[in-house]
C-alpha positions as CSV (number, residue, x, y, z in Angstrom):
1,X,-4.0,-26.7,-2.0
2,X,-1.9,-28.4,-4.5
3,X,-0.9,-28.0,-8.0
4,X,-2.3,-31.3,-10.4
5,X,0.8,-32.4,-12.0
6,X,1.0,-35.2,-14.2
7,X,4.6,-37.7,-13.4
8,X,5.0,-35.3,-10.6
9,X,9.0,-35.1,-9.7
10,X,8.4,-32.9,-7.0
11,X,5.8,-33.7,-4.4
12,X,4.8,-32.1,-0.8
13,X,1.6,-34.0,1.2
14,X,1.1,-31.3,4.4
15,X,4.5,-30.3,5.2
16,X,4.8,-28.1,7.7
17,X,8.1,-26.5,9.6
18,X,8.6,-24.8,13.2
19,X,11.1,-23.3,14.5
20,X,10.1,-22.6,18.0
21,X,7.0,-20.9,18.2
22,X,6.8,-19.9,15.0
23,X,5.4,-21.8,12.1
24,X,7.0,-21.0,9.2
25,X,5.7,-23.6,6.7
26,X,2.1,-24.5,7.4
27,X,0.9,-27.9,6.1
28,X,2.3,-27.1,2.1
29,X,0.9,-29.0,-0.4
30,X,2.3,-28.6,-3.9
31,X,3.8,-30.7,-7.1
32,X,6.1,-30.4,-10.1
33,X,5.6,-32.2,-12.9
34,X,8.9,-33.8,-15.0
35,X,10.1,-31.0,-17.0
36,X,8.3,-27.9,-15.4
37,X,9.2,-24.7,-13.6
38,X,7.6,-23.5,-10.3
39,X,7.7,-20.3,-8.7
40,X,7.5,-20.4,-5.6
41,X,6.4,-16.4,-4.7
42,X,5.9,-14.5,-1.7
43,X,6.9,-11.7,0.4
44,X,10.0,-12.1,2.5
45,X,9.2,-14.1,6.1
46,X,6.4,-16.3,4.3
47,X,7.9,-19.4,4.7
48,X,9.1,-19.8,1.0
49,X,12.5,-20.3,1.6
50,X,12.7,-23.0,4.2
51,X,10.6,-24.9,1.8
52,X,12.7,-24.6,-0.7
53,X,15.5,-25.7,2.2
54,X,13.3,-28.7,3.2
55,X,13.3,-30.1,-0.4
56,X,16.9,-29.8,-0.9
57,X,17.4,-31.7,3.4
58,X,18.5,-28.7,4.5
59,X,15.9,-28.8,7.0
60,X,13.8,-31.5,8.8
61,X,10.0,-31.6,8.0
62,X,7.7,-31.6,11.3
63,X,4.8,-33.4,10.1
64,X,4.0,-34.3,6.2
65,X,6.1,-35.9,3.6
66,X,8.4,-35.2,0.8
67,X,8.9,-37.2,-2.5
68,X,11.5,-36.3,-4.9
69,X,11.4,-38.7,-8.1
70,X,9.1,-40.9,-6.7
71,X,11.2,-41.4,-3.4
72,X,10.3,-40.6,-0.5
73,X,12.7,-38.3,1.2
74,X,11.6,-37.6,4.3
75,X,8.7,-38.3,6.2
76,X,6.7,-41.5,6.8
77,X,9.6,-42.5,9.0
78,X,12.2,-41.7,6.1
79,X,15.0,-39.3,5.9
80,X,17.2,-39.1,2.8
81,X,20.4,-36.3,3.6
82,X,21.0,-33.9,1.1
83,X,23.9,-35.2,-0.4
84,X,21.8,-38.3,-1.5
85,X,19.0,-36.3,-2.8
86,X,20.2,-35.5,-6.7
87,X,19.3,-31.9,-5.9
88,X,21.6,-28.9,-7.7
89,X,21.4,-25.9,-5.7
90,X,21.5,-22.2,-7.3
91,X,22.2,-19.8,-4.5
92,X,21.5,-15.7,-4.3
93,X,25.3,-15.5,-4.8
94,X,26.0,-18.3,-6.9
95,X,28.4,-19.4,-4.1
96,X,31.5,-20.3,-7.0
97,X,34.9,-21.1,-5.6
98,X,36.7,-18.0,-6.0
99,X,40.3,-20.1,-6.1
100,X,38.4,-22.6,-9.0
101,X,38.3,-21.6,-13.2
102,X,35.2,-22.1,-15.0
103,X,35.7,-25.8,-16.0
104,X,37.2,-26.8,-12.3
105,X,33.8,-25.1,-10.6
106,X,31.5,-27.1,-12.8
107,X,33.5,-30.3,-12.8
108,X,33.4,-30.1,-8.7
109,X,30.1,-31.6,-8.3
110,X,31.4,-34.6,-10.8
111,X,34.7,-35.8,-8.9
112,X,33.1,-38.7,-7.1
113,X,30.3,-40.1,-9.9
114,X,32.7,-39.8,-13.2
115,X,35.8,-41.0,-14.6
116,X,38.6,-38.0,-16.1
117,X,37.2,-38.5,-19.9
118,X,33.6,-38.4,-18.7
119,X,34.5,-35.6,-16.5
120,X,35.9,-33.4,-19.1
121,X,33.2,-34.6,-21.6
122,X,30.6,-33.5,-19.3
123,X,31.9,-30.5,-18.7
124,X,32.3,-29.4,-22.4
125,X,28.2,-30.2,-22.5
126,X,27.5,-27.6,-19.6
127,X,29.7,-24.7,-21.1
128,X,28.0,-25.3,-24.3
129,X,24.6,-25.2,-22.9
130,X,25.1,-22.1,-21.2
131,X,27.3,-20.5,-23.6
132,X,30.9,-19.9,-22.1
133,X,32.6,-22.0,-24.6
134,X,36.2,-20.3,-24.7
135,X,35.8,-19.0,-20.9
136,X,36.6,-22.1,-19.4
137,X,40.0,-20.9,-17.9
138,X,38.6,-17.7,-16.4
139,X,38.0,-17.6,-12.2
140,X,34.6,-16.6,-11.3
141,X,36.1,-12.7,-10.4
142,X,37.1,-12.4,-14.4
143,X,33.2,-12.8,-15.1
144,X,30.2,-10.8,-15.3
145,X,27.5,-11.5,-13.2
146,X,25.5,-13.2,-15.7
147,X,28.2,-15.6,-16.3
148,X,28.6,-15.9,-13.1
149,X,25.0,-17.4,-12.7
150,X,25.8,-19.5,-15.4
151,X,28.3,-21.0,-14.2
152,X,26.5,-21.5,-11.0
153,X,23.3,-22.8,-13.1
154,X,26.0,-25.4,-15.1
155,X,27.6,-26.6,-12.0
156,X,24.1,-27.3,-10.9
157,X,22.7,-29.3,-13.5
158,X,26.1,-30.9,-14.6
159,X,25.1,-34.2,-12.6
160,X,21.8,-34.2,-14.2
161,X,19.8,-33.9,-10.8
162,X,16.3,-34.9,-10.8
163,X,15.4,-31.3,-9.0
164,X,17.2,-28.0,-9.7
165,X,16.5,-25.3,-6.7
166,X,16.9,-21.7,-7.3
167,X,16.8,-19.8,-4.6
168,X,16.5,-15.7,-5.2
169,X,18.9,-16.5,-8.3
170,X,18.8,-12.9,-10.0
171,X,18.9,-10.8,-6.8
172,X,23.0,-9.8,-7.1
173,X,22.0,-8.9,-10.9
174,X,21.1,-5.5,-11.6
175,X,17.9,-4.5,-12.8
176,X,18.5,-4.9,-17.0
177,X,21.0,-7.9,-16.5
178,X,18.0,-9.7,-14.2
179,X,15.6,-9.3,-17.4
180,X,17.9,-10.7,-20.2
181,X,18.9,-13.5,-17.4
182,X,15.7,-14.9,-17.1
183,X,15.2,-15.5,-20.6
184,X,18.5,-17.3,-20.8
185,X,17.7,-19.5,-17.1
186,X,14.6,-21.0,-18.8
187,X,16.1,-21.5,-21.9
188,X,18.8,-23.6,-20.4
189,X,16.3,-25.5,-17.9
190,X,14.0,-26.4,-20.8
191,X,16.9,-27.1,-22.9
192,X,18.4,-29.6,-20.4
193,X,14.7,-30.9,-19.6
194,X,15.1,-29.9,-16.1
195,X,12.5,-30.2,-13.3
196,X,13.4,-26.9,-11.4
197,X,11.7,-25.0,-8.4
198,X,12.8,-20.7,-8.3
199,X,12.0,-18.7,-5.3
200,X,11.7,-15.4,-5.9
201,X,9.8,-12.6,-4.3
202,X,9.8,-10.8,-7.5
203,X,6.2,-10.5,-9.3
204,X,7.6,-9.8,-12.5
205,X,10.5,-12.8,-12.4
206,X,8.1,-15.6,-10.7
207,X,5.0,-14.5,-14.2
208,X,8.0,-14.4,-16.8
209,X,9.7,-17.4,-16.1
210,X,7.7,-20.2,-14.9
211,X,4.8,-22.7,-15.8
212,X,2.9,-22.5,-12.7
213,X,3.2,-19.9,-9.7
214,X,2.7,-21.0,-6.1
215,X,1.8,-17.8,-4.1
216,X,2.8,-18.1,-0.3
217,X,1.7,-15.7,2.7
218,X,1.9,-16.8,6.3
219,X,3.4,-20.5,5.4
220,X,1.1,-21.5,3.0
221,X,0.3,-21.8,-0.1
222,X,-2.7,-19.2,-1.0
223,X,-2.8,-19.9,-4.9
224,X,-1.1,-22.2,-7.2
225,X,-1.6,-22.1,-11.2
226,X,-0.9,-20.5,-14.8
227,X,0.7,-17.1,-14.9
228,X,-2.1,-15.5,-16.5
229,X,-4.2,-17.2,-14.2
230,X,-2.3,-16.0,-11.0
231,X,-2.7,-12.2,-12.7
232,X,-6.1,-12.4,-14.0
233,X,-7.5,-14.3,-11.8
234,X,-6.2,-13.9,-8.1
235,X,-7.9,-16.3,-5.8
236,X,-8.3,-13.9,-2.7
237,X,-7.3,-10.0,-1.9
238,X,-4.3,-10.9,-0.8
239,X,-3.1,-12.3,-3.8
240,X,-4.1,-9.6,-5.8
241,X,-2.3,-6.6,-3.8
242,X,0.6,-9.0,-4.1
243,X,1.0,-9.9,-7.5
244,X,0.8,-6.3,-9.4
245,X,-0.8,-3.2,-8.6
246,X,-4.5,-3.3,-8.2
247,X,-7.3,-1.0,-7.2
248,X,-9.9,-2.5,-4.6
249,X,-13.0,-0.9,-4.9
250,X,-16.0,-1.1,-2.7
251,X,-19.3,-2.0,-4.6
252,X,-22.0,-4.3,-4.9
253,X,-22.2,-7.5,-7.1
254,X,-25.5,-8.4,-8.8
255,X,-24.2,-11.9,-10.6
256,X,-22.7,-10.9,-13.9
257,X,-22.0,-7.4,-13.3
258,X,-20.9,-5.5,-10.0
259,X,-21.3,-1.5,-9.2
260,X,-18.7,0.5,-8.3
261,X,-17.1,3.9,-8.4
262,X,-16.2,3.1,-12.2
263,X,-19.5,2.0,-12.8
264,X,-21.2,-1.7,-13.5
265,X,-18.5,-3.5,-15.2
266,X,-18.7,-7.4,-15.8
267,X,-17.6,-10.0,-13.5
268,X,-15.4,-12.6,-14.4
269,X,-17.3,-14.9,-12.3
270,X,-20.8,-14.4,-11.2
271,X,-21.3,-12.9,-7.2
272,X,-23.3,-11.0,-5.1
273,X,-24.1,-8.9,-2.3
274,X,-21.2,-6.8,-0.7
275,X,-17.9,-6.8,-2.7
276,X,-14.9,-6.0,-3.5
277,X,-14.2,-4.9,-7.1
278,X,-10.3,-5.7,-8.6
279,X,-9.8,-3.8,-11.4
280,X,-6.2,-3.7,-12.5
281,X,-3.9,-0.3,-13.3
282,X,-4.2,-1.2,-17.3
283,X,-8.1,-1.9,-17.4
284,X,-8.5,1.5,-17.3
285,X,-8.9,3.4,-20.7
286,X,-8.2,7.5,-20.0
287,X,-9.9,10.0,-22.2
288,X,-9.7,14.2,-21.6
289,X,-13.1,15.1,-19.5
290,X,-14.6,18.4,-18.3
291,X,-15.2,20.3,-15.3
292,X,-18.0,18.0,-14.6
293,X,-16.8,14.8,-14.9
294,X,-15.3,13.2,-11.9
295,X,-12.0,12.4,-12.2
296,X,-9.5,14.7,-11.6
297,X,-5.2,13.6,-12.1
298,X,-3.6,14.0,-9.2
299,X,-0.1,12.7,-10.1
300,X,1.9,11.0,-13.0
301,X,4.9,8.5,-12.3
302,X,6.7,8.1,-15.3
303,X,8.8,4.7,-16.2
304,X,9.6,5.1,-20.1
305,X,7.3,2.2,-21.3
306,X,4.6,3.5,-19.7
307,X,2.9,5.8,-16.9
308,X,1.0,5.5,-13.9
309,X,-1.7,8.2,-13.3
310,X,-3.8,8.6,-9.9
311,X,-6.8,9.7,-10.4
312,X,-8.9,11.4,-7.3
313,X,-12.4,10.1,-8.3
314,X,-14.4,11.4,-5.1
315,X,-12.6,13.0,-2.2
316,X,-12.1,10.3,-0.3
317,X,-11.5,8.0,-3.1
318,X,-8.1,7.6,-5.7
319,X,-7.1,5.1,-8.5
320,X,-4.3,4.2,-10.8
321,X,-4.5,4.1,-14.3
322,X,-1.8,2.6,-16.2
323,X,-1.5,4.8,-19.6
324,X,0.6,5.1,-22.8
325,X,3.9,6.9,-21.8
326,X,2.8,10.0,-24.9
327,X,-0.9,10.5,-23.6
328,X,-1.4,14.2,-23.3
329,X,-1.7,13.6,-19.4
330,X,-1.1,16.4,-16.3
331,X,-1.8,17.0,-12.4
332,X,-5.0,19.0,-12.2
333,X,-6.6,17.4,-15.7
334,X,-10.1,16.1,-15.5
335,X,-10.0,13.0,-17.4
336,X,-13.0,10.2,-18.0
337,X,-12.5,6.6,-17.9
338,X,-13.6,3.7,-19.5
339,X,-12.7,-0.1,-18.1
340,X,-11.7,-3.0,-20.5
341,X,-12.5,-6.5,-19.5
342,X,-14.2,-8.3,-17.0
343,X,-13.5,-7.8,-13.2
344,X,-12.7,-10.1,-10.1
345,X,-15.1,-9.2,-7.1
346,X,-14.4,-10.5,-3.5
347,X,-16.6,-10.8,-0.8
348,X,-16.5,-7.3,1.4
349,X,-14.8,-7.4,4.6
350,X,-17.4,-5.5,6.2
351,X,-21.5,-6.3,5.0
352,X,-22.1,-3.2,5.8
353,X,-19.2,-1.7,2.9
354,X,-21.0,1.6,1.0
355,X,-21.4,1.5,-2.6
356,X,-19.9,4.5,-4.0
C-alpha cells in the first residue's frame, strides 16, 4: 500500500528488513511528495523505526528499493552510505554537542561543503528560522528543551537536505512543551520547504502535524492518508483501536444503515451481514434518562477540556462517551443517547456475532 504522491522525494517499492528471524519491516511501500510531512505511526516494535533507519543508510534493505530525490539509494544493486544521502537527522534527544554553543552545533554539519562567510551566513538563516537570534553563544545545557529541539531541527536542515527524519522528536518534552512544539516544527519545515518524515507513536502528534499519516503494525503499512481520513475513516479494526478511543460494537449492517446497541445509525459506506460498528467517544450525544432507559453511568474521567463517561448499556456491554467537561453528569445516572454522524462498520470476526 502506498501513498500517491506527486514529484515524490521519498520513495519505498517493497522494502522489507530482518534481523534474524524476525521481520521487522514487511515489504513497505510508501512516498513523500516535495514539500510534505509524513507520519509514520505505530505502536512500539512495529517496524517504524528501522524504516526510518533504512531511509537515512542506517540499515541495509533485504529485498525492495529505496529512492531519495530520484536516486536510488539502495537496492537494485545500489547502495548509497549515509553520509552521501543529504539526509538531516532529528533524534529523541536531539543528540547536541554538549562542549559546542548554539552557532558552533549548527555550523557542524557545514565545515566540509562551505566556506567561513557562507558558514556564518548560513548559520544566521537557521537561528532566524527557528527563532534563537541572540542565543547563539549559549551551550545546549543553558537551553530549554524546546530550544534545544531547535537547535537540533536547525542543525538538521542547515545543509538544506533533500529528506529531514524525525525520529520520536518531542518524547524528552513534557506534555505542554510537546503541544506548543509541534506547531513551531511544522512551521519551520513548511517555512524552509522541507520534505520531512516524523516517527512518532503518538496519535495526537502524528494527526496535528502532518499531511498524510502512514499507520504501521506488524512491519507494514496498514493505512496511509489524510488526517481526518486516518480518524474518520480507519481502514480496518486495528487502525481504529489505535488511533483514538473507539467503541466496537457488534451488530448487523443492512447497506446504508447498521443495528446496534445504539440503534440503526448510518454507515459511512454501505455493508452487510455480520459487523462491527465504530462509533467514536464524541459521536455520542448524552441527555438525562429515566429508570427505564438503558444506560446507566458507571464512571467519569475528567481531563479539563472535556470528560469521558462509561456508560453500562446492558450488563455485559459498556461504552464511552466523550461529553462537555460542565454536563450535569454522575456514577449511578441513567442517561439516553443520541449518535451524530455516520458510522464505519467492519466485517465481524465471528458470522455468528449476536446483534444486541
Amino acid at each position: 500500500m502506498a501513498s500517491l504522491s506527486i514529484d515524490p522525494v521519498i520513495d519505498l517499492q517493497s522494502v522489507t528488513r530482518h534481523f534474524g528471524a524476525t521481520l521487522a519491516v514487511d515489504g513497505v511501500s510508501l512516498s513523500v511528495g516535495r514539500g510534505r510531512l509524513l507520519a509514520l505511526l505505530g505502536p512500539s516494535g512495529c517496524g517504524k523505526t528501522t524504516t526510518l533507519r533504512l531511509i537515512a543508510g542506517l540499515e541495509q534493505p533485504d529485498t525492495g528499493a529505496i529512492r531519495l530525490d530520484g536516486a536510488v539509494v539502495a537496492g537494485r544493486g545500489a547502495w548509497v552510505p549515509p553520509e552521501r544521502r543529504r539526509v538531516g537527522l532529528v533524534f529523541q534527544d536531539f543528540a547536541l554537542f554538549p562542549h559546542l554553543t548554539v552557532a558552533e552545533n549548527i555550523a557542524f554539519a557545514l565545515k566540509r561543503s562551505h566556506e567561513p562567510v557562507a558558514r556564518s551566513k548560513r548559520v544566521g538563516e537557521m537561528l532566524d528560522l527557528v527563532g534563537l537570534i541572540g542565543l547563539e553563544k549559549r551551550l545546549p545545557h543553558q537551553l530549554s528543551g524546546g530550544q534545544q529541539q531547535r537547535v537540533a531541527l536547525a542543525r538538521a536542515l542547515a545543509f538544506a537536505p533533500a529528506v529531514v527524519l524525525l525520529d520520536e522528536p518531542f518524547s524528552n518534552l513534557d506534555a505542554a512543551l510537546r503541544k506548543s512544539m509541534r506547531a513551531d516544527v511544522r512551521r519551520i519545515l513548511k517555512q524552509a520547504g522541507a520534505t520531512a518524515l516524523l516517527v512518532t507513536h503518538d496519535q495526537e502528534e502524528a494527526l496535528s502535524l502532518a499531511d498524510e499519516v502512514a499507520v504501521m503494525e506488524a512491519g507494514r503499512i496498514a493505512q496511509i492518508g489524510a488526517p481526518q481520513e486516518i480518524y474518520l475513516r480507519p481502514a480496518t479494526r486495528a487502525v481504529a483501536s489505535f488511533v483514538g478511543d473507539a467503541n466496537l460494537l457488534p451488530g448487523w449492517a443492512h447497506g446504508d444503515t447498521a443495528t446496534c446497541a445504539l440503534g440503526q445509525l448510518p454507515l459511512a459506506v454501505p455493508a452487510h451481514g455480520a459487523v462491527s460498528v465504530l462509533v467514536r467517544p464524541e459521536q455520542i450525544a448524552l441527555a438525562p434518562g429515566h429508570n427505564g432507559e438503558a444506560g446507566r453511568v458507571e464512571r467519569l474521567q475528567f481531563f479539563g477540556h472535556d470528560q469521558l463517561a462509561e456508560i453500562r448499556v446492558s450488563p455485559d456491554l459498556s461504552i464511552h462517551a466523550r461529553t462537555w467537561p460542565e454536563d450535569p453528569l454522575a456514577p449511578g445516572a441513567r442517561v439516553r443517547w443520541t449518535v451524530q454522524g455516520p458510522v464505519v462498520a467492519y466485517p465481524a470476526e465471528s458470522p455468528g456475532i449476536p446483534v444486541i
